[in-house]
Each structure stands twice: as C-alpha cells, then as structure tokens.
C-alpha positions, 0 to 999 in steps of 0.5 A, a space after each residue: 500500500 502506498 501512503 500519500 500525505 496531502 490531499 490538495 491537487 496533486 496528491 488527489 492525482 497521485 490517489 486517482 492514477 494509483 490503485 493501491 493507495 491511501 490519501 490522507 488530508 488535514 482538511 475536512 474537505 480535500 483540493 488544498 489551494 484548488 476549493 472553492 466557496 460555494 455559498 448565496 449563490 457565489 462561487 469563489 476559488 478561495 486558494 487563489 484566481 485558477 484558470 485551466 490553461 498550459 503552455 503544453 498541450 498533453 497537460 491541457 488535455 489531461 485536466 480536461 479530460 479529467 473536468 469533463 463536459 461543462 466548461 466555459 472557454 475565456 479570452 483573457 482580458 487582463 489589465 494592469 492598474 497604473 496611476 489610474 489607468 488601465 495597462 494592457 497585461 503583459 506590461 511590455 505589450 501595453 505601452 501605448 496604453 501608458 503617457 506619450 512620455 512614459 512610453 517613449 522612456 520605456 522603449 527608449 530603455 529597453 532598446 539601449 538594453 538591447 544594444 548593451 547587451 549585444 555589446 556585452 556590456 551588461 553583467 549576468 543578473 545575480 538577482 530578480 531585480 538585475 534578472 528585469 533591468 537585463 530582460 526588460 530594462 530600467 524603465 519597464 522594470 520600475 514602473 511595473 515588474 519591481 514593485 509588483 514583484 515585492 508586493 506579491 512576494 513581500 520581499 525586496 527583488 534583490 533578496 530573490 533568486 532567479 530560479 523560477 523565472 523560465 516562466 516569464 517569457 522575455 519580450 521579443 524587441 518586434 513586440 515591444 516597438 509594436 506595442 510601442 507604436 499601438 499596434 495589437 500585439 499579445 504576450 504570454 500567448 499560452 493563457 490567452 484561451 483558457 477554460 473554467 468549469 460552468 459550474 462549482 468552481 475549481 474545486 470541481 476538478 478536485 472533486 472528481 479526482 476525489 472520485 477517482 481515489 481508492 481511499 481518501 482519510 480527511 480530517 486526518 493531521 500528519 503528526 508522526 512519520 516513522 521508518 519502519 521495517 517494512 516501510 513506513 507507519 504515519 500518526 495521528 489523531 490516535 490513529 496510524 496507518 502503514 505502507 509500504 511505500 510513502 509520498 509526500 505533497 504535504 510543505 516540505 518544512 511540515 514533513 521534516 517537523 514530523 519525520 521521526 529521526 530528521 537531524 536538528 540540522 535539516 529541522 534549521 533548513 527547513 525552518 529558513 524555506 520562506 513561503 507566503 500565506 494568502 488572505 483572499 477577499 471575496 465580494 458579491 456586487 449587486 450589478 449585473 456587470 462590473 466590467 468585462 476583465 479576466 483579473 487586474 493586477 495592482 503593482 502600487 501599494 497606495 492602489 490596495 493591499 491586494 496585488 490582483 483582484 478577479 472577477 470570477 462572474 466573467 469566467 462562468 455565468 454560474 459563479 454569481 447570482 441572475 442580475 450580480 457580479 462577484 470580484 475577489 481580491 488577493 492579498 500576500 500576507 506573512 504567517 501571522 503578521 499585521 495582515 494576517 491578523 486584521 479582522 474579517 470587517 477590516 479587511 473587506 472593508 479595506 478592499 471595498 474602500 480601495 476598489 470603489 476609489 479606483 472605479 471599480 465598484 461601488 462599495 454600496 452595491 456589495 451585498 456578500 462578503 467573505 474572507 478565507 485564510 490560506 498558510 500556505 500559498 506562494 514558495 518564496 525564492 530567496 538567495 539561499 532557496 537553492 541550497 536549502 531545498 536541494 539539501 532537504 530534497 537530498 535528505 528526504 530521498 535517502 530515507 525514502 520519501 517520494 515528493 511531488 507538488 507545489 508544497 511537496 518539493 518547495 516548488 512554484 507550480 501551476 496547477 499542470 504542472 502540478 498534475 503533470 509531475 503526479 502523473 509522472 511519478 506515478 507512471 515511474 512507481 507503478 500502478 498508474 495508468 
C-alpha cells in the first residue's frame, strides 16, 4: 500500500492514477489551494484566481479530460492598474496604453538594453531585480515588474533568486516597438484561451479526482512519520496507518517537523524555506456587470493591499447570482503578521474602500462578503532557496520519501504542472495508468 500525505491537487492525482493507495488530508474537505466557496449563490476559488490553461498541450488535455463536459472557454482580458489607468497585461505589450512620455522612456530603455547587451556590456543578473533591468530594462522594470514583484512576494527583488523565472517569457524587441507604436500585439500567448468549469468552481476538478481515489482519510493531521521495517507507519489523531511505500505533497518544512529521526540540522533548513500565506477577499456586487476583465493586477501599494483582484462572474455565468457580479481580491500576507491578523470587517472593508476609489465598484452595491485564510500559498525564492531545498530534497530521498507538488518539493507550480509531475511519478512507481 502506498501512503500519500496531502490531499490538495496533486496528491488527489497521485490517489486517482494509483490503485493501491491511501490519501490522507488535514482538511475536512480535500483540493488544498484548488476549493472553492460555494455559498448565496457565489462561487469563489478561495486558494487563489485558477484558470485551466498550459503552455503544453498533453497537460491541457489531461485536466480536461479529467473536468469533463461543462466548461466555459475565456479570452483573457487582463489589465494592469497604473496611476489610474488601465495597462494592457503583459506590461511590455501595453505601452501605448501608458503617457506619450512614459512610453517613449520605456522603449527608449529597453532598446539601449538591447544594444548593451549585444555589446556585452551588461553583467549576468545575480538577482530578480538585475534578472528585469537585463530582460526588460530600467524603465519597464520600475514602473511595473519591481514593485509588483515585492508586493506579491513581500520581499525586496534583490533578496530573490532567479530560479523560477523560465516562466516569464522575455519580450521579443518586434513586440515591444509594436506595442510601442499601438499596434495589437499579445504576450504570454499560452493563457490567452483558457477554460473554467460552468459550474462549482475549481474545486470541481478536485472533486472528481476525489472520485477517482481508492481511499481518501480527511480530517486526518500528519503528526508522526516513522521508518519502519517494512516501510513506513504515519500518526495521528490516535490513529496510524502503514505502507509500504510513502509520498509526500504535504510543505516540505511540515514533513521534516514530523519525520521521526530528521537531524536538528535539516529541522534549521527547513525552518529558513520562506513561503507566503494568502488572505483572499471575496465580494458579491449587486450589478449585473462590473466590467468585462479576466483579473487586474495592482503593482502600487497606495492602489490596495491586494496585488490582483478577479472577477470570477466573467469566467462562468454560474459563479454569481441572475442580475450580480462577484470580484475577489488577493492579498500576500506573512504567517501571522499585521495582515494576517486584521479582522474579517477590516479587511473587506479595506478592499471595498480601495476598489470603489479606483472605479471599480461601488462599495454600496456589495451585498456578500467573505474572507478565507490560506498558510500556505506562494514558495518564496530567496538567495539561499537553492541550497536549502536541494539539501532537504537530498535528505528526504535517502530515507525514502517520494515528493511531488507545489508544497511537496518547495516548488512554484501551476496547477499542470502540478498534475503533470503526479502523473509522472506515478507512471515511474507503478500502478498508474
């Protein structure tokens, strides 16, 4: 029997391609990040904005096969909030969007970088920060890139590695005098169509995968994981199971806390892995269409706490009320600091104030709120990320331990990426199909 600690997305997929074994989750209600509030008549993803999008086609097919019938298929509107304007998203494919003046110093900067670069007189980036001034130049990367980046992060650029940041595709210079200029140009051209269940939100793909499982324990917190000598025996809530065999997507930090034996030392790297928890807010607009936008991102603090704000009433019809709208905002946060700690009425009244004062709402017409907690969200890439993981990773495959996921390995994924890498592995331990 095989033991799958965590039962958020990946660790659904791993239980429904291998027959043979038990998932077990903290939650009374599997899916991690991928659940969704179901109430009044809303529909929210409470663990962040998801789409159904993959720059590969055999995984986007693979989360549709697993979804069904029954989805809405989007093209991506998607702005960014700038000085009280809206920028085409990516930032570099909307610069007509921005003042004459502005555009102009954008351009004007990322064609000097071009030069430079060609000439080789720009260093490697050792940082994010020097990774956006060597990829996108000065200009761009002030404007948008940095102060976005440490909103969402809550970490300055230059504290941050660069080990995630394949998945930002650099701008080809055609497109950025084109977008310069005015003329249509896209970016991120592998989430322009995407698709979303007509009903039930995300959580209705970890639904299904929930079906598919042999055997799911909810309710079950991981507070014990012993070697023993057939395997391994996981404890809990005064119970106990044993497998033969065990995988963990549960956070990499959290299994090294409950791994009987793990030395002090790897307990110390485990503890400086640096993650971000996710407060989301969700409103209820008595007005039948706020606007027609995917999501909006904020990269300027005086704009909101928040760093994107969705309108899930824009992906499916069914994800509101007849005559309403639903937007919901997201919000970075460190485990337990101010953020974290302000009240349900705090911060939806702080998200309302923000939204109305930019235009996108009315703060008299929301008629439902909500506010969910998320621990864990987004793996933060500081300068010592690299070393860190790769030596717990090590440490882990000795003893046996299989990892997989977002939390499992410590690793920024998407949600194809996710199941990809579940699939994978399932394939490669036997059983699955």
């Amino acid at each position: 029997m095989i033991g799958i600690l965590g039962g958020g997305l990946t660790g659904l997929t791993l239980g429904s391609l291998l027959p043979e074994s038990v998932v077990l989750e903290r939650e009374r209600t599997p899916g991690g990040l991928c659940r969704s509030l179901n109430e009044a008549g809303y529909t929210f993803d409470f663990g962040g904005s998801h789409i159904v999008f993959s720059n590969k086609p055999e995984r986007l097919q693979f989360m549709l096969s697993v979804l069904g019938e029954e989805l809405v298929k989007n093209r991506r509107n998607t702005k960014i909030y700038y000085k009280g304007r809206y920028v085409k998203y990516p930032f570099e494919n909307g610069l007509s969007d921005l003042p004459l003046e502005e555009n102009f110093e954008c351009l004007l900067e990322f064609l000097k970088l071009r030069l430079k670069r060609a000439r080789g007189e720009v260093p490697e980036p050792s940082n994010l920060k020097e990774w956006f001034e060597y990829k996108f130049g000065r200009a761009i990367a002030e404007k948008y890139l940095l102060p976005y980046n440490e909103k969402i992060w809550r970490i300055r650029p230059e504290e941050m590695g660069t080990e995630w940041v394949s998945r930002i595709p650099a701008p080809p210079l055609e497109d950025v005098i084109k977008s310069s200029l005015g003329i249509e140009t896209e970016g991120y051209v592998h989430q322009l169509e995407f698709y979303y269940p007509l009903r039930g939100g995300i959580q209705r793909l970890t639904d299904t995968l929930a079906g598919d499982c042999r055997s799911i324990k909810s309710g079950f917190e991981v507070e014990q994981v012993s070697k023993t000598l057939d395997g391994f025996q996981v404890s809990g809530d005064g119970e106990s199971y044993d497998f033969e065999s065990l995988i963990s997507t549960i956070p990499l930090p959290v299994l090294a806390r409950v791994f009987d034996g793990t030395p002090k030392d790897i307990v110390r790297t485990a503890e400086n892995l640096r993650f971000n928890s996710l407060v989301t807010v969700m409103l209820g607009v008595d007005d039948p269409k706020i606007n027609d936008f995917s999501w909006v991102y904020f990269p300027r603090r005086e704009d909101g706490i928040f760093y994107r704000a969705s309108f899930p009433s824009n992906y499916s019809p069914e994800t509101s009320p007849e005559g309403k709208s639903s937007v919901m905002a997201e919000i970075t946060c460190l485990r337990d600091d101010e953020t974290w700690n302000l009240s349900d009425d705090e911060l939806v009244d702080s998200v309302k104030t923000s939204l109305h004062r930019n235009g996108i709402i009315d703060k008299d017409s929301v008629e439902f709120s909500r506010v969910m907690r998320t621990e864990y969200a987004y793996v933060v890439y500081d300068l010592e990320y690299q070393r860190n993981v790769s030596k717990l990773r090590k440490f882990m495959s000795g003893e046996g331990i299989e990892l997989c996921g977002r939390f499992g390995r410590f690793e920024y994924l998407n949600m194809d990426a996710c199941m990809d890498g579940a699939r994978e592995l399932a394939l490669r331990i036997g059983g699955g199909e």
